[in-house]
ZARO-890310 format. One record per residue (C-alpha): residue number from 0; chain; x, y, z. Coordinates in nm, 2 decimals. Layout:
BEGIN
   k c      u      v      w
 NUM A      X      Y      Z
...
This chain:
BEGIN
   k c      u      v      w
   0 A  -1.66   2.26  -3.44
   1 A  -1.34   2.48  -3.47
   2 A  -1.42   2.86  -3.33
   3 A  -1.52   3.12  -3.58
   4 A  -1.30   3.45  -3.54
   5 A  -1.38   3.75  -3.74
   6 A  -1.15   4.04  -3.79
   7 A  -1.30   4.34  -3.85
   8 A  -1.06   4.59  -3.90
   9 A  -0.70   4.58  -4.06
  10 A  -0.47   4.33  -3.93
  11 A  -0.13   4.23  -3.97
  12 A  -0.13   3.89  -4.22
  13 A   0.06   3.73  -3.93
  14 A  -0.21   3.73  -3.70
  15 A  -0.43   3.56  -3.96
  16 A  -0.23   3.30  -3.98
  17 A  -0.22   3.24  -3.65
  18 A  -0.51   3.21  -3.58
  19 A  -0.50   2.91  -3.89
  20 A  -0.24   2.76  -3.73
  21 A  -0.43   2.70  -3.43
  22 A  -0.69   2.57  -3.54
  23 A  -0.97   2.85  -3.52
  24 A  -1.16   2.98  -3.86
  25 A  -1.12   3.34  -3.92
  26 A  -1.31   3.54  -4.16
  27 A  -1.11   3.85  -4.27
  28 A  -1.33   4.14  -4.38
  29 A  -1.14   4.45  -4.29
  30 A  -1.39   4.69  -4.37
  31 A  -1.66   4.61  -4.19
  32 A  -1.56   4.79  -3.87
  33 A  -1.71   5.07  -4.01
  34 A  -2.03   4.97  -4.11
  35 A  -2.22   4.94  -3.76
  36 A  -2.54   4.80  -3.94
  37 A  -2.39   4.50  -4.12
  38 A  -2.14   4.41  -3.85
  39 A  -2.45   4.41  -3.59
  40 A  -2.64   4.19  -3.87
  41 A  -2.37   3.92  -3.96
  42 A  -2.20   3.93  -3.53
  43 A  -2.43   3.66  -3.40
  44 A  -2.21   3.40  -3.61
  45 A  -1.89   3.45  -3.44
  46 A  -1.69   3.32  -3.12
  47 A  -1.50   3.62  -3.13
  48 A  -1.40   3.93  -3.25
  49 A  -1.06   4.08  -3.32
  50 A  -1.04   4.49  -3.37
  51 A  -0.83   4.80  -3.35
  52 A  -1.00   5.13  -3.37
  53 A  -1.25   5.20  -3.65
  54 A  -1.46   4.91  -3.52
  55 A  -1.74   5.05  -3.24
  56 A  -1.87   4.79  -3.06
  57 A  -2.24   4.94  -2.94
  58 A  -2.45   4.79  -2.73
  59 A  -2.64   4.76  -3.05
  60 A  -2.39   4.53  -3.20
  61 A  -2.35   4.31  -2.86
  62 A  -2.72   4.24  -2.85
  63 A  -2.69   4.02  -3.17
  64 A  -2.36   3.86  -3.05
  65 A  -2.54   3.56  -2.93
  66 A  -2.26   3.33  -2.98
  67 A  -1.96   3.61  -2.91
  68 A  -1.70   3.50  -2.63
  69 A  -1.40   3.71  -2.63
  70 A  -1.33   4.08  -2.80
  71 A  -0.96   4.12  -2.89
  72 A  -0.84   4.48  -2.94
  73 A  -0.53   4.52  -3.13
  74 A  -0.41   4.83  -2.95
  75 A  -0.41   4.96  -2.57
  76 A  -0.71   5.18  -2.59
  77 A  -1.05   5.00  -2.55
  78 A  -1.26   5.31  -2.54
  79 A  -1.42   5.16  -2.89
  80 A  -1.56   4.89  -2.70
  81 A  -1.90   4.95  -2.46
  82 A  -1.69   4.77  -2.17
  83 A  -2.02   4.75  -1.92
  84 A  -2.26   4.64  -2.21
  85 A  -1.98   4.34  -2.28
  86 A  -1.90   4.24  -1.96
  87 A  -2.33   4.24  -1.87
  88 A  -2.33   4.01  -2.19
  89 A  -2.02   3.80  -2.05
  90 A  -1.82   3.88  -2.35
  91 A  -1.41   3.89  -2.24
  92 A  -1.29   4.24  -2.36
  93 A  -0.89   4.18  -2.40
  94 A  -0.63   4.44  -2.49
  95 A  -0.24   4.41  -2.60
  96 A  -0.10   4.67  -2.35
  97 A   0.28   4.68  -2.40
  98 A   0.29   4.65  -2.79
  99 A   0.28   5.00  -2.88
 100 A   0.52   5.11  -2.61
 101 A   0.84   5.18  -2.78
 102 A   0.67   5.30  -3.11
 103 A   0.49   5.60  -2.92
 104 A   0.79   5.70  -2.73
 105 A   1.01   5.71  -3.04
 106 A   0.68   5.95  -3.18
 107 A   0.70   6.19  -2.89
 108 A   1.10   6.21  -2.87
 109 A   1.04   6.22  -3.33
 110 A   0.78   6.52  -3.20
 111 A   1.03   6.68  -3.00
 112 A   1.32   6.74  -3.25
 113 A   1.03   6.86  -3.54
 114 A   0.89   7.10  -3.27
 115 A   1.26   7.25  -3.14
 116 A   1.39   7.28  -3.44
 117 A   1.07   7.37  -3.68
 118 A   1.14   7.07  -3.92
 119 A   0.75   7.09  -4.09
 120 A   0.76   7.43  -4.17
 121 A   1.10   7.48  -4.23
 122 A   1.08   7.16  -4.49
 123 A   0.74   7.32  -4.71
 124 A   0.95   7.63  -4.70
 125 A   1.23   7.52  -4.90
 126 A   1.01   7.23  -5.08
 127 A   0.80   7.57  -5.20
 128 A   1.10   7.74  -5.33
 129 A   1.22   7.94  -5.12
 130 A   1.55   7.98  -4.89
 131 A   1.46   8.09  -4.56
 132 A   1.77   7.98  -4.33
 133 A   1.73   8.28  -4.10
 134 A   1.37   8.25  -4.06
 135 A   1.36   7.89  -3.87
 136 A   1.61   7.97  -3.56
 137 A   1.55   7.67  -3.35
 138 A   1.71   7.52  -3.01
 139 A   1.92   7.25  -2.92
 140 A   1.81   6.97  -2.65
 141 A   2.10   6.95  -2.54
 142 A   2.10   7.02  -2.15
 143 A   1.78   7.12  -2.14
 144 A   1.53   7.01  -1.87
 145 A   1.25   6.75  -1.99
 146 A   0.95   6.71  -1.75
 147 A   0.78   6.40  -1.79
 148 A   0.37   6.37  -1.67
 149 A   0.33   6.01  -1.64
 150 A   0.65   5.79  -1.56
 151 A   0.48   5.47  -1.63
 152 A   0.59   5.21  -1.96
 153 A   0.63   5.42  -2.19
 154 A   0.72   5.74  -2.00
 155 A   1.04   5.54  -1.86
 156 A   1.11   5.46  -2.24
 157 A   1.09   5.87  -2.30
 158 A   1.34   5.97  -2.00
 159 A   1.56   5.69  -2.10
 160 A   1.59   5.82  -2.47
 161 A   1.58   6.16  -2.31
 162 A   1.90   6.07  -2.11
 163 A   2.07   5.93  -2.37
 164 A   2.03   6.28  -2.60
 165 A   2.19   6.46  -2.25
 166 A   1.89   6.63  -2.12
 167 A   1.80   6.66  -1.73
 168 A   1.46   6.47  -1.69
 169 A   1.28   6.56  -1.41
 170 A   0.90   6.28  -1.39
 171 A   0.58   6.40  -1.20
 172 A   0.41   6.06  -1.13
 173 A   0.19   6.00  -0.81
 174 A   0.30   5.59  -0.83
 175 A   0.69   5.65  -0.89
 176 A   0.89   5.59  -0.63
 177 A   1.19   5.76  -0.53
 178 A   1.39   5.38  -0.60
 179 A   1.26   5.36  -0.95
 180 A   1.28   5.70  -1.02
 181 A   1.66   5.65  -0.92
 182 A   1.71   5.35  -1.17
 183 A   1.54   5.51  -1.42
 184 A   1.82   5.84  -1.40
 185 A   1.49   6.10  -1.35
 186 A   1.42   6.34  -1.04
 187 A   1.07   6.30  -0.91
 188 A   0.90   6.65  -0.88
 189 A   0.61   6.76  -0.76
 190 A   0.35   6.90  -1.07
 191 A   0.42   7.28  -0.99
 192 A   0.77   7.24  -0.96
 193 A   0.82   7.06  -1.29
 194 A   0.60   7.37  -1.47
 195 A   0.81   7.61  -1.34
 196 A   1.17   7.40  -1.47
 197 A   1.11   7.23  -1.78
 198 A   1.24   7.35  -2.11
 199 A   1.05   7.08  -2.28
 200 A   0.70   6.87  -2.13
 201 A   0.54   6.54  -2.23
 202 A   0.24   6.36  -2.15
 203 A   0.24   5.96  -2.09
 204 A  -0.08   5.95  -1.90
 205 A  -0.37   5.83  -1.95
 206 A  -0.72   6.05  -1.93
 207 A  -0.92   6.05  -1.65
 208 A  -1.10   6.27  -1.48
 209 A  -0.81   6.34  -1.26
 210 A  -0.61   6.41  -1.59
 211 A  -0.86   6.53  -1.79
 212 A  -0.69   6.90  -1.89
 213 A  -0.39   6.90  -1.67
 214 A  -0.23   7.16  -1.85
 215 A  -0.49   7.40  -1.80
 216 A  -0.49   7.81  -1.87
 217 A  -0.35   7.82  -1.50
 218 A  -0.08   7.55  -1.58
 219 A   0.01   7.71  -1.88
 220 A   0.11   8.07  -1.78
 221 A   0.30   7.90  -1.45
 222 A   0.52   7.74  -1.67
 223 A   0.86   7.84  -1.79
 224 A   0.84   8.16  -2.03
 225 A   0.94   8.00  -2.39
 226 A   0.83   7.61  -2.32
 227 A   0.76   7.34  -2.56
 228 A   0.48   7.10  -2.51
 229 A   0.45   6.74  -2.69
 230 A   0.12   6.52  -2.67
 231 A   0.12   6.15  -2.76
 232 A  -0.03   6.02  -2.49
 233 A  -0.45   6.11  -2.51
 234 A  -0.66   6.40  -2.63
 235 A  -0.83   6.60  -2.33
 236 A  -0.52   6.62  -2.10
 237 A  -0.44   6.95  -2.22
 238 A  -0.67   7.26  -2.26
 239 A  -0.62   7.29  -2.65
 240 A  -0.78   7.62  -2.62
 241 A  -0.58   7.80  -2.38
 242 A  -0.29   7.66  -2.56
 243 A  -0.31   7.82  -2.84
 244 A  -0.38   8.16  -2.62
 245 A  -0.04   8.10  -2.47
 246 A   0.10   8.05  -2.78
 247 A  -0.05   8.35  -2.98
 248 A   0.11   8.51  -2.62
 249 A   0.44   8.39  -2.70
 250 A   0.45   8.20  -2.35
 251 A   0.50   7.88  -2.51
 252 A   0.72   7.84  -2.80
 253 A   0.55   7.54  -2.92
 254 A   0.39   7.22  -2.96
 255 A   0.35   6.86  -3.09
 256 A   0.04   6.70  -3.09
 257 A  -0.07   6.36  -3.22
 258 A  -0.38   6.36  -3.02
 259 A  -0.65   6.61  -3.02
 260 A  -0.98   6.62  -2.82
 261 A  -1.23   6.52  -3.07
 262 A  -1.06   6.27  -3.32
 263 A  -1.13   6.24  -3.67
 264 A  -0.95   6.61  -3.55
 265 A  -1.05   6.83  -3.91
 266 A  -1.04   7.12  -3.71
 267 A  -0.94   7.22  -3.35
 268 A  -0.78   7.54  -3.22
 269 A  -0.39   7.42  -3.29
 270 A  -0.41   7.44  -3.66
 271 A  -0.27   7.66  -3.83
 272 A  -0.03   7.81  -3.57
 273 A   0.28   7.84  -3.73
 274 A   0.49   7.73  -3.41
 275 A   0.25   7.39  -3.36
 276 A   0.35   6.99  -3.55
 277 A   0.03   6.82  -3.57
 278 A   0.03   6.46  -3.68
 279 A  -0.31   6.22  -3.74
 280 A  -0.28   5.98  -3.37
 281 A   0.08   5.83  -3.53
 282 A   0.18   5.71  -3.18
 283 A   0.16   5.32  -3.28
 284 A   0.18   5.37  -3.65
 285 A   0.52   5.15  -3.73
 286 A   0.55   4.82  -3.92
 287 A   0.68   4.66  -3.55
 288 A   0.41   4.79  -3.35
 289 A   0.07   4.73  -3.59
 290 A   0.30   4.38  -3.63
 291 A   0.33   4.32  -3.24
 292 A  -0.03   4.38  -3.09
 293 A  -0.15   4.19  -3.41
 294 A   0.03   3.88  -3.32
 295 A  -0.04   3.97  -2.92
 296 A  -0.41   3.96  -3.00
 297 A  -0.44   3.66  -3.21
 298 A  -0.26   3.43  -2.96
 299 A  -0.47   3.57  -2.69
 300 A  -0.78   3.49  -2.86
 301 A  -0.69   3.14  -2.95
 302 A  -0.60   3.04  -2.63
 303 A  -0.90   3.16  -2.46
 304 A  -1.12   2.99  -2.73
 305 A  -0.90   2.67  -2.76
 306 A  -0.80   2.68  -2.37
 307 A  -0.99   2.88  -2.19
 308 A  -0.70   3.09  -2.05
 309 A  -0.78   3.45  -2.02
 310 A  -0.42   3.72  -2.08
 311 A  -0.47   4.08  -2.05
 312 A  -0.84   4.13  -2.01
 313 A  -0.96   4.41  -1.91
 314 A  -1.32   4.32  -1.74
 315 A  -1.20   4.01  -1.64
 316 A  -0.96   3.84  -1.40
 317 A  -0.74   3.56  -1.47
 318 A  -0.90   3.26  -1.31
 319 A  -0.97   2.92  -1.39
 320 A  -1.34   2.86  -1.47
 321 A  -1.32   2.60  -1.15
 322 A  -1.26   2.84  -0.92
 323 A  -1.49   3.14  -1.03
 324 A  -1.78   3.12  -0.88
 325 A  -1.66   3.07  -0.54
 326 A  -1.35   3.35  -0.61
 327 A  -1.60   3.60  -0.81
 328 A  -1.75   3.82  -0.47
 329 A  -1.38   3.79  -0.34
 330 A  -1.23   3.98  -0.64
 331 A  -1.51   4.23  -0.60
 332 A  -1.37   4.28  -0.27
 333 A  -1.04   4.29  -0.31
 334 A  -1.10   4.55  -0.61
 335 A  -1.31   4.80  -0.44
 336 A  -1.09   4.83  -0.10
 337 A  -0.85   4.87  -0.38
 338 A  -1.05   5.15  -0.54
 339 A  -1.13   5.30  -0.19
 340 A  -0.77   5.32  -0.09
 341 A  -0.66   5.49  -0.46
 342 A  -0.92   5.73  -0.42
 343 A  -0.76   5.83  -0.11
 344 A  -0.42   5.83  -0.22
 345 A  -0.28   6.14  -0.37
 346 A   0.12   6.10  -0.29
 347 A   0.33   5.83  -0.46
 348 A   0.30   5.46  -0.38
 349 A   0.58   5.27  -0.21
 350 A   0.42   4.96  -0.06
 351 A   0.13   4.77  -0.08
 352 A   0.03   4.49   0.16
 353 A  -0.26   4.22   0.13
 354 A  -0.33   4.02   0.44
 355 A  -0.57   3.70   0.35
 356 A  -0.72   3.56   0.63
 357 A  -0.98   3.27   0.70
 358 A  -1.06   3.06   0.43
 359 A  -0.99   3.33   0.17
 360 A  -0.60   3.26   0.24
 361 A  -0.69   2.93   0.04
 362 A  -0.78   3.09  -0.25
 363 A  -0.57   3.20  -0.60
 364 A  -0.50   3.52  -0.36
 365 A  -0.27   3.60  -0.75
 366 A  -0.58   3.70  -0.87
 367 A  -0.76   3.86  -0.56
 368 A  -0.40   4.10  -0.52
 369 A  -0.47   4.20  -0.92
 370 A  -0.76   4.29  -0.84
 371 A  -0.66   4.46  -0.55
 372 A  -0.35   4.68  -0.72
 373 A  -0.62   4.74  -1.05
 374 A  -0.84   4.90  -0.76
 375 A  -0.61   5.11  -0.64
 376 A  -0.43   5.22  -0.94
 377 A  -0.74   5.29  -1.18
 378 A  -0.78   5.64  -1.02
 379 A  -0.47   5.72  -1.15
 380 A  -0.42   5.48  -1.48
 381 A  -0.75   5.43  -1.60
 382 A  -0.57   5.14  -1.92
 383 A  -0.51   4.88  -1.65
 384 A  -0.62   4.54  -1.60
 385 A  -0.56   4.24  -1.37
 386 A  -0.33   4.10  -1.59
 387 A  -0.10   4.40  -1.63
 388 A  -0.16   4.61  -1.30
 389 A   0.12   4.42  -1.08
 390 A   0.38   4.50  -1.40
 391 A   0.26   4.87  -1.34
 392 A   0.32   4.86  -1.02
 393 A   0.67   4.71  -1.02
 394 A   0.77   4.93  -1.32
 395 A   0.72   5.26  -1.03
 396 A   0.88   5.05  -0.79
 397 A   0.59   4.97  -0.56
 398 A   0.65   4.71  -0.35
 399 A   0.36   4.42  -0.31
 400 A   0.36   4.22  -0.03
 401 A   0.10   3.91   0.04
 402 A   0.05   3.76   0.38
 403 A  -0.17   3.47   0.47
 404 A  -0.29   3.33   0.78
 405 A  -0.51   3.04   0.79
 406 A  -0.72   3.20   1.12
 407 A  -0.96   3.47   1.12
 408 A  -1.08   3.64   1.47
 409 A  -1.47   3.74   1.38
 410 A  -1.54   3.68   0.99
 411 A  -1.51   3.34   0.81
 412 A  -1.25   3.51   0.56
 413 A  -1.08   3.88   0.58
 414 A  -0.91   4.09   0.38
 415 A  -0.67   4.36   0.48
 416 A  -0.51   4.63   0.24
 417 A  -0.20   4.86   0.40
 418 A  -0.09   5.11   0.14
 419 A   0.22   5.32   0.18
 420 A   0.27   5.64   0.09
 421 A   0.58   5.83   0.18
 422 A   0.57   5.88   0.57
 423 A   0.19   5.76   0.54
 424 A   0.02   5.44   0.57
 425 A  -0.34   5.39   0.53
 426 A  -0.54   5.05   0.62
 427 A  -0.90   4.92   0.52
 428 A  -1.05   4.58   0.58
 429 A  -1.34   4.37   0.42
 430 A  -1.50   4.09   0.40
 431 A  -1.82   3.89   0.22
 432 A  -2.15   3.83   0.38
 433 A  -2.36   3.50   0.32
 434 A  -2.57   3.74   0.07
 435 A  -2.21   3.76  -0.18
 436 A  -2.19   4.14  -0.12
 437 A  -1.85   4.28   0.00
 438 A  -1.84   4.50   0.30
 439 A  -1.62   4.73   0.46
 440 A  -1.48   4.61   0.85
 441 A  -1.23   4.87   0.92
 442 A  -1.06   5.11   0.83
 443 A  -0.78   5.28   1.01
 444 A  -0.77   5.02   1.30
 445 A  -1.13   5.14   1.38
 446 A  -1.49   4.93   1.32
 447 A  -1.70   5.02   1.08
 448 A  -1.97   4.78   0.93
 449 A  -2.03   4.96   0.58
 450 A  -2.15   4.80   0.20
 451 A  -2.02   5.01  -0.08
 452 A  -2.25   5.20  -0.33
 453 A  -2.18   5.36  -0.64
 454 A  -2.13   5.71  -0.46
 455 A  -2.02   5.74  -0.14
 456 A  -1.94   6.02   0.09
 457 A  -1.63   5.92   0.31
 458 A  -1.59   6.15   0.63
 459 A  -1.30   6.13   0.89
 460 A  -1.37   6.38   1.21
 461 A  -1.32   6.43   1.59
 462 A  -1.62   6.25   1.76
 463 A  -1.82   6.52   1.90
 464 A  -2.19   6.59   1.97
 465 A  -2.35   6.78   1.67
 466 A  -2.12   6.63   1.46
 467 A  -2.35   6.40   1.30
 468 A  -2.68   6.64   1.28
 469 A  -2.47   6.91   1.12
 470 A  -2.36   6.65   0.89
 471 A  -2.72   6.53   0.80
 472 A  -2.86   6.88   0.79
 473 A  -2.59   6.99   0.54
 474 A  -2.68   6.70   0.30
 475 A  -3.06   6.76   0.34
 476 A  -3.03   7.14   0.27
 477 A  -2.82   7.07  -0.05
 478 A  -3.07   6.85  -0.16
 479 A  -2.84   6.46  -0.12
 480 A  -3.04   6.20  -0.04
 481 A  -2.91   5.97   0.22
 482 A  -2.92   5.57   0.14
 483 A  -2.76   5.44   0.42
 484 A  -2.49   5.61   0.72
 485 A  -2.24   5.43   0.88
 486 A  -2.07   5.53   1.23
 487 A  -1.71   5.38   1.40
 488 A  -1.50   5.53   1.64
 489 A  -1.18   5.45   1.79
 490 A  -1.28   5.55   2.12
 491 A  -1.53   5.80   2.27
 492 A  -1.44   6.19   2.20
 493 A  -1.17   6.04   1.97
 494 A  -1.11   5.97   1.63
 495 A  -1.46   5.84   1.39
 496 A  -1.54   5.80   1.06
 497 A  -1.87   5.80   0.84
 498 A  -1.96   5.65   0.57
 499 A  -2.28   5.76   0.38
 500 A  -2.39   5.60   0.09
 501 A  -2.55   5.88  -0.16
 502 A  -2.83   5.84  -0.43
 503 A  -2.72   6.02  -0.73
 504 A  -2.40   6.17  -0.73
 505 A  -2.23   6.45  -0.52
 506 A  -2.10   6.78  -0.62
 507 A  -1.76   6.87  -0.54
 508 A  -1.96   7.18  -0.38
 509 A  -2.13   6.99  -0.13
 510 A  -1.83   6.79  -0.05
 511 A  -1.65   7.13   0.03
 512 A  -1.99   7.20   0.26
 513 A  -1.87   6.89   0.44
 514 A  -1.50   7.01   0.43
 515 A  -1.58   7.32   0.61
 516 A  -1.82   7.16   0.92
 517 A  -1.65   7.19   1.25
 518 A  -1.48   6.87   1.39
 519 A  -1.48   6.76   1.02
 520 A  -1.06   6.65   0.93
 521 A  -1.14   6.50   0.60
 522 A  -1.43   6.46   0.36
 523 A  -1.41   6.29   0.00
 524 A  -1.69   6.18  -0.30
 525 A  -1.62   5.82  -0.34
 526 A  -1.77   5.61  -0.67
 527 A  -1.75   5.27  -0.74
């Protein structure tokens, strides 16, 4: 029986007929994304599912989808999709994450020009009638400076395009190295330092709560008197608000937007300034890009349902179904030292290192150091995958390195994560118990035997007595309930860490509590 594919939202004819060609049935109703009701009713009949963005997919709708395997999203976003409900009901969430690329950075550049030289308004001017030539005095972009938040795919394609029109880029990305920022023709900067000398700013960074309103009130006024700010990357990352304070203040000259805060966007704080371009989420709106994903996502689809091969999935790694079960606890591994190193890690990447020892050397260690680099990177890039987090790396230059060694000393199977960072390097180690659950071994070169919970309080300090009271009595009197406490130390009266596993979550207020407790170097709120 061939699989049954429904497509739920508009899609490229192409991809239909794809999908024909290979052999799977495909029923094409591209309206019933938006009715959540009848797609939850007539959902338990398909194999898979094939979206872009006006299709939800609830937990509601996933309850039905008895038979559903694989959800293709036309698109890089997946925010549409309930990612934890999907993977709990083993459905393969899959996304097309370079198709759009070019598209949105010809939209932010297109943004760019409208905004420096006032095209909208100047054009309903003269379409109304009138003859306003001294009214719309814009500037050149010529030799101007262009800061760049987010030097990743498409931010490269932006300084590149920037380069060409004879601006001086300057790139504020944590994961761009000083190699690839050389290639690309862009000075790396610091954050501050790009606020203070851009003429023009754009955002090619995804939203996460480290991003989450990085141009803020405080950014804002920082900045250059008379800057212009373009937004194609993801609602949230500015402060719209204070935006349109600091232009009403005549601080910044203006701004293009294509994505707002709250989208369907019929009102937000931006309209209606006369100095502001606002376009409906454009970014990927060209013939080539809707044309590119669509074909990306149908021959995705097939060859997981015809093949079993999984491409660009984003709660899944790329594994054969062989060697999953025995692999599975080792890419949990593998992804949270990831995730516990990237937490950590504020400066730029240079290097990353992944020593397999024991019987884990053995294993597709291609997918264990995806999961590994998607760990470490999510912090910072929340659209990454297995499948497309070594390109991401590579694209800022960050060197990935894999040793294996048949041995291992104490545990059956180890493995070791180095990260570089400038001057610093940082190393943790784990491994997997007889009960499937990944631990922590070490970290910096000292012993620590440590599970990992969804909140974690990590604590590096000088080992002293009253350390660790103080330490408990601080979480007791700010009412954090202890679950478990770890303990290593490099040597007596030396370096130590802790590791407390928290129920609940942990205030950035407490953590500060922690900060501030004598002996105490460094103390961070870690989730998983």
């Amino acid at each position: 029986m061939a699989p049954r594919v429904l497509i739920s939202d508009k899609l490229s004819p192409a991809a239909i007929q794809i999908f024909k060609d290979r052999g799977v049935e495909v029923d094409f109703q591209p309206d019933l994304g938006k009715d959540k009701d009848r797609l939850a009713a007539v959902i338990g009949d398909y194999d898979g599912l094939a979206i872009r963005s006006a299709t939800k997919v609830t937990p509601k709708i996933l309850a039905n989808a008895s038979r559903l395997k694989v959800i293709g999203r036309a698109g890089i976003g997946v925010d549409n999709v309930d990612l934890p409900a999907a993977t709990a009901k083993g459905v393969i969430v899959m996304n097309t994450p370079f198709g759009n690329s070019i598209t949105t950075a010809e939209h932010a550049i297109a943004m760019m020009f409208a905004v420096a030289r006032e095209i909208p308004a100047a054009d309903a001017s003269t379409q109304a009638g009138k003859w306003e030539k001294n009214r719309f005095m814009g500037v050149e972009i010529t030799s101007k400076t262009l800061g760049i938040i987010g030097c990743g795919n498409i931010g490269s394609i932006v300084a590149e395009r920037a380069i060409g029109l004879k601006m001086r880029v300057i790139a504020f990305d944590p994961f761009l190295s000083p190699e690839r920022a050389q290639d690309l023709g862009v000075e790396k900067v610091e954050l501050d330092e790009l606020f203070a000398r851009a003429d023009f700013i754009t955002l090619h960074t995804p939203l996460t709560e480290k991003t989450r309103n990085v141009i803020d009130r405080q950014a804002l006024f920082r900045m250059k008197k008379g800057v212009r700010i373009v937004n194609c990357a993801r609602g949230g990352l500015v402060d719209e608000a204070a935006l349109r304070e600091a232009l009403d203040a005549g601080h910044v000259a203006g701004a293009g937007f294509d994505v707002f805060t709250t989208e369907p966007a019929t009102e937000n704080p931006l309209f209606g300034h006369p100095a502001v371009v606002c376009t409906p989420h454009l970014g990927a709106a060209t013939t080539e890009a809707q044309e590119n994903v669509a074909l990306q996502v149908a021959e995705q689809m097939s060859d997981y349902l015809l093949r079993g091969a999984v491409s660009n999935a984003v709660n899944s790694p790329s594994i054969t179904a062989e060697e999953a079960p025995r692999l599975k606890p080792f890419v949990a591994l593998a992804e949270k030292l990831g995730s516990f190193a990237g937490q950590l890690t504020e400066a730029g990447v240079t290097a990353i290192r992944i020593e397999y020892e024991g019987l884990v050397a053995g294993m597709n260690t291609r997918a264990l150091t995806s999961a590994a680099v998607t760990g470490l990177l999510k912090p910072q890039l929340a659209d990454i995958n297995m499948v497309s987090a070594p390109v991401i790396a590579r694209e800022r230059g960050v060197a990935i390195e894999e040793v294996l060694r048949e041995a291992a000393e104490t545990y059956d199977s180890v493995i070791r994560l180095t990260v570089t960072t400038g001057d610093v390097t940082r190393h943790v180690a784990g491994t997997v118990f007889a009960d499937g659950k990944p631990r922590i071994i070490d970290i910096k070169g000292i012993e620590i035997e440590a599970s990992f919970g969804p909140s974690m309080l990590y604590v590096t300090n000088e080992d002293k007595p009253g350390y660790v009271g103080a330490l408990g009595a601080t979480l007791g009197a700010a009412g954090v309930n202890i679950a478990t406490f770890n303990l290593g130390r490099a040597a007596a009266g030396g370096d130590a860490i802790a590791i407390v596993q928290i129920d609940g979550d942990i205030s950035d207020a407490v953590v500060a509590q922690v900060q501030a407790l004598e002996h105490v170097k460094q103390a961070r709120a870690l989730r998983f």
